[in-house]
N, C-alpha and C positions, 0 to 999 in steps of 0.2 A: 697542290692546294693553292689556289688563289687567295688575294689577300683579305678579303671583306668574306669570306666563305665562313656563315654562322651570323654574320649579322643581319636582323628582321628589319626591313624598310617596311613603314604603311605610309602612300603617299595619298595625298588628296591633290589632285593636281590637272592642269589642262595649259593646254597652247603648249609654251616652247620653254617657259626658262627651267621652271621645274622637272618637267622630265627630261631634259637635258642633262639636268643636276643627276637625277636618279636612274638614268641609261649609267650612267658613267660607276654609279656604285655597282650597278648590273652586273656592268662587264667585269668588273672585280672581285665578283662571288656573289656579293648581296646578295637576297631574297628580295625582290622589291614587288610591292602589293598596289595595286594601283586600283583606285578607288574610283568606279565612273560612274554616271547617272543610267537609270535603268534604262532601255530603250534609245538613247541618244550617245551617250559614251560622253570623253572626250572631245570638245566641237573640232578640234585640229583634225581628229577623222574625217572632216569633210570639207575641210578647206580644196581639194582638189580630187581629182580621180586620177592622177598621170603613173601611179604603180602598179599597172595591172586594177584600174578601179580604187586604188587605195591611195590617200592622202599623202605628197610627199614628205610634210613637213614630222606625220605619224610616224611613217616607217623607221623616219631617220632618228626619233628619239624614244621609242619605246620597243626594242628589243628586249627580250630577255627578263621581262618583267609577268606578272599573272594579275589579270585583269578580274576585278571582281564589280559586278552592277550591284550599285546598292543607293535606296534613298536613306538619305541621310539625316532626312528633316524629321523623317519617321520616328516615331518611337520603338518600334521595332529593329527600323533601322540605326538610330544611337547605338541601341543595348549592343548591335553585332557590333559597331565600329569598336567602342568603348573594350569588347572580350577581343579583339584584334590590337589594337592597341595597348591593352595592358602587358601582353610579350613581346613589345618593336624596341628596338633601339633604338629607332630611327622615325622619326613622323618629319616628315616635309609636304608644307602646303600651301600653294600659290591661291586661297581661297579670296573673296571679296574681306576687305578691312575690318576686321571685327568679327569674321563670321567663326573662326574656328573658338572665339574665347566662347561663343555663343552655344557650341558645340562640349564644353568642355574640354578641348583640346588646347588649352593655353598652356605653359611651360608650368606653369603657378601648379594646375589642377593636376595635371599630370606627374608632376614631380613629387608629389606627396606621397601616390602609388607606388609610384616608381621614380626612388632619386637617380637612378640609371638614365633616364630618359634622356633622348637629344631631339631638340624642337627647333624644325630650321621654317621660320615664317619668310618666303620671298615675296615683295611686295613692289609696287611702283615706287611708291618715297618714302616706304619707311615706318616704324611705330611714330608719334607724335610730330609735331608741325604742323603749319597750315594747312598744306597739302596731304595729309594723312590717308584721308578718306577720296582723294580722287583716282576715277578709272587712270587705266595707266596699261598702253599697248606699245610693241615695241617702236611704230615710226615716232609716237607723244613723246618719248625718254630719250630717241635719239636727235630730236629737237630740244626739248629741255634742258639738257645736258650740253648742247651748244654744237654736238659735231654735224648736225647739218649745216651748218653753217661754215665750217669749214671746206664742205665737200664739191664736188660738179667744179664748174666753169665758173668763170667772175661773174657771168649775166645770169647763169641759174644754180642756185644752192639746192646739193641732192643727199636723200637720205644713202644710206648704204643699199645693196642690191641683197643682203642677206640679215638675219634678224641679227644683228649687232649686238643690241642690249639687251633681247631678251640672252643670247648667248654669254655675255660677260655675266651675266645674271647668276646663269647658269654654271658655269667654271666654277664663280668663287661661293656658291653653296657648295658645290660640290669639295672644292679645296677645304673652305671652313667644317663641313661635317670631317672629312677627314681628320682634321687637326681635332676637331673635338672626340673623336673616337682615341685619336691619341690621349690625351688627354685624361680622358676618361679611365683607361686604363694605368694612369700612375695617382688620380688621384680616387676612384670608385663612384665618381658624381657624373651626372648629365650636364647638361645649358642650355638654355634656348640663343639661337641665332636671328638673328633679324637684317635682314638682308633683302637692300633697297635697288632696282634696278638704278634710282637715278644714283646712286654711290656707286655702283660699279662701272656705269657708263664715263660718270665727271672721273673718278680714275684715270679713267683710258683716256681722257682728252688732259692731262696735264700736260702736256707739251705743247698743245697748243695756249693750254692756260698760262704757264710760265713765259711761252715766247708772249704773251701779250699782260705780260706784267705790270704792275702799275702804270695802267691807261695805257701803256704800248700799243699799235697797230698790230691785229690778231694776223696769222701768216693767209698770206692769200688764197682764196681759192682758185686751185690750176688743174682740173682735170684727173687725168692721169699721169700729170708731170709733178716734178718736185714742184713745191712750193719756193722755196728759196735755193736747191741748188740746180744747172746747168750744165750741162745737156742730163737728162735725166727721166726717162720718161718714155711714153710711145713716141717712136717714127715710122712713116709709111714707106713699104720694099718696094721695088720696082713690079714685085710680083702680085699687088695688092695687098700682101698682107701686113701686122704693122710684129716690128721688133719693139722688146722696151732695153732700153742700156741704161747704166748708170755712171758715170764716173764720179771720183771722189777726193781727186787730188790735181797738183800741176801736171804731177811726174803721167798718170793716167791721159792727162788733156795733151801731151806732147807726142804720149805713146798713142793714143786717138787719131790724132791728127797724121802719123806718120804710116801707121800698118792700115789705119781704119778707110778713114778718109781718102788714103794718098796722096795727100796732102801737103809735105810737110812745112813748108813755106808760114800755114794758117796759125801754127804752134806762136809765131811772134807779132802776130797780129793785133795790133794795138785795144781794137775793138773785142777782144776774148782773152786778153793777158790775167786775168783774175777771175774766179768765179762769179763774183758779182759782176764784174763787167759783162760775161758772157751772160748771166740772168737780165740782167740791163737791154743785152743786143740780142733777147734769145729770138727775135722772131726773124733776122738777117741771118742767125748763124743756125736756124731750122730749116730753111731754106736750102744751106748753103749741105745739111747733110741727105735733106730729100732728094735734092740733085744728086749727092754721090751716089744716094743707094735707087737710082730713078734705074738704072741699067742692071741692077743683080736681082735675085732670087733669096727669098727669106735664107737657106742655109748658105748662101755665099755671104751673107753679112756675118750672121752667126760664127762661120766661119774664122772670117777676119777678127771680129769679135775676142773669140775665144785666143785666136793666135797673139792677138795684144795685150790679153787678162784682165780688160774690162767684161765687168758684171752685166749679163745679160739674159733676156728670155722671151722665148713668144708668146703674143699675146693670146692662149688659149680657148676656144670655145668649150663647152662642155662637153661633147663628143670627144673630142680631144683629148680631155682627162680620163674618159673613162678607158680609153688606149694610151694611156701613159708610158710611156718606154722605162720611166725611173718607177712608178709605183708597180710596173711587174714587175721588173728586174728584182724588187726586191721584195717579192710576193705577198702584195700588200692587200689582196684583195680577197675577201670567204664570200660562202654563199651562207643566207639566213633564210628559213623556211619564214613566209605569211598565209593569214588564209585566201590568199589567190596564188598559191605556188611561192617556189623557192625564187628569191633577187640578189644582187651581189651588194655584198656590204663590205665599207671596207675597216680593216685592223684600225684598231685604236692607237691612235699614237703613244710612243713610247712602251711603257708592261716591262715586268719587271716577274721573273720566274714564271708560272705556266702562261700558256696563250690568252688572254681575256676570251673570259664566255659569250659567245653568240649566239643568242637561241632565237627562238621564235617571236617573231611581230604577233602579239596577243589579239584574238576576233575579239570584240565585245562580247564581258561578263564569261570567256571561255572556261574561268578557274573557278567561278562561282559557287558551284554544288559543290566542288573537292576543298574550297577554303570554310565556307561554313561546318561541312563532314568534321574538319580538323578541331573546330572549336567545340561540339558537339552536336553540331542538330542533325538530324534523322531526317530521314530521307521522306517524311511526310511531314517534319518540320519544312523544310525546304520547300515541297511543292506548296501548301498552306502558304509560305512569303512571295512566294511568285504569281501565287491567284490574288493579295496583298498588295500586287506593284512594291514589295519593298525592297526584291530583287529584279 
């Protein structure tokens, strides 16, 4: 038995934090209902075609879920939401600001039905505040929240290369719903969640918040390298490609310079005697390791590397990962049926007793006639909602 097996998710949801949120109950047994617009789905369905025709960013968060087409503005379509919802556990919805209280799906209305109910609103900033009611996608919140400005080279500030915040977004509904399911079962009541992209993202940058503590100098932005420590970071192999190392101590900078470098002389080099010093001289003593590693081969460095017990790794392409030598060795990798054929998906991190469930990338509206069936309409009820547009 997996661990969410029995509990009812109805999500109303699109893009990336929410169903992020709601893959992850998926994979844990949930039931998860995913509520799309008729005809059009989900718009993340069509952010790209690179899966076999199907949307990357889809495949990767809606597993395992059953996709139901329904207008919602409809009166008809209320009445279904509404007999759907009144057996969920679980309602999560990345709607526009105000739109589900609109809906009656606020925590208020909902809980009078059912004090059981857990209502996870994820939002850009949040119930109240100035910013309440502004759109909110994930590059606006990873600038709001300050970490582009962290990121890239000193001359150009970058966002991340993967959705960031709508992802942290997405973690801590899912972590908060958890804990409210706990919850829930020592004291017999729901809650509503309110769960802000920019709170999850400012989170995740308190270390750059505290290093720039009253008025302090925020840390700089350095690339791919540390910000404040040295040698740390990519270097180029002689073989073109780039090694990242990290070191983190003297005792590491002595053993560096002796097995790494060959060096050993460089260890009392006045110009690198401290970490700062060397962060100080890093563009002399980058120099000084391009040149050692100008004549070897990515696994002759690695090599050395490892023989010294500084922290190291290649710099990956994505072809690369998907031949990972550590995530087969430790058969990290299933296949999930979509409607363009079966693709590999891989194991959820962590899991805890049976395997997490992997089922099928959902077609648009695929569950639709069997989730209505279940509430009760007839099979000429149905057809009657679809000549309706309200399926």
């Amino acid at each position: 038995m997996l661990p969410l097996e029995g509990i009812n998710v109805v999500s109303l949801e699109h893009a990336i934090a929410a169903p992020f949120a709601t893959r992850q109950l998926a994979d844990l047994g949930a039931r998860v209902i995913k509520i799309e617009r008729p005809g059009v789905g989900d718009f993340a369905r069509n952010y790209d075609t690179r899966v076999n025709g199907m949307a990357s960013h889809f495949v990767w968060t809606n597993r395992s879920k059953e996709s139901l087409t329904l207008d919602i503005k409809h009166p008809k379509g209320t009445v279904i939401l509404h007999k759907l919802v009144a057996d969920a556990d679980v309602v999560v919805q990345n709607l526009a600001p105000g739109a589900a209280e609109r809906l009656g799906l606020g925590y208020d209305a909902l809980s009078k039905k059912n004090p059981r109910i857990i209502v996870c609103n994820i939002s850009g900033y949040g119930a109240g505040g100035p910013d309440e009611n502004r759109k909110a996608y994930d590059l606006l919140i990873q600038s709001e929240a300050g970490f582009v400005t962290t990121t890239g080279t000193p001359e150009n500030p970058s966002k991340a290369g993967i959705s960031i915040a709508d992802i942290s977004a997405g973690m801590y509904a899912y972590s908060n719903i958890l804990a409210a399911i706990i919850q829930r079962g020592k004291t017999g009541k729901g809650c509503e969640i309110d769960l802000s992209m920019l709170d999850a993202m400012t989170e995740w940058m308190s270390y750059p918040l505290y290093y720039a503590y009253d008025g302090a100098a925020p840390p700089a932005r350095a690339g791919a390298s540390h910000s404040t420590i040295f040698p740390y970071g990519p270097f180029v192999v002689g073989d073109g490609h780039t090694v990242i190392l990290g070191l983190q101590n003297e005792r590491e900078w002595k053993t560096f310079c002796e097995i790494v470098l060959e060096a050993p002389a460089l260890a009392s080099d006045s110009r690198f005697s401290s970490n700062s010093l060397r962060a100080k001289s890093k563009d002399a003593l980058t120099q000084i390791i391009t040149t050692s590693f100008a004549d070897c081969t990515t696994e002759q460095v690695i090599k050395r590397l490892d023989r010294a017990g500084i922290a190291n790794a290649k710099m990956n392409e994505m072809r690369d990962i998907w031949n990972h030598a550590q995530l087969a060795a430790r058969n990290r990798w299933r296949s999930v049926d979509t409607p363009v054929g079966r693709i590999p998906a891989l194991l959820p991190p962590g899991g805890i007793g049976a395997e997490p469930r992997m089922d099928a990338v959902p077609a648009l509206g695929e569950h639709t006639a069997r989730l209505l069936a279940e509430i009760g309409y007839s099979e000429k009820d149905i057809a009657a909602l679809q000549i309706e547009k309200v399926i």
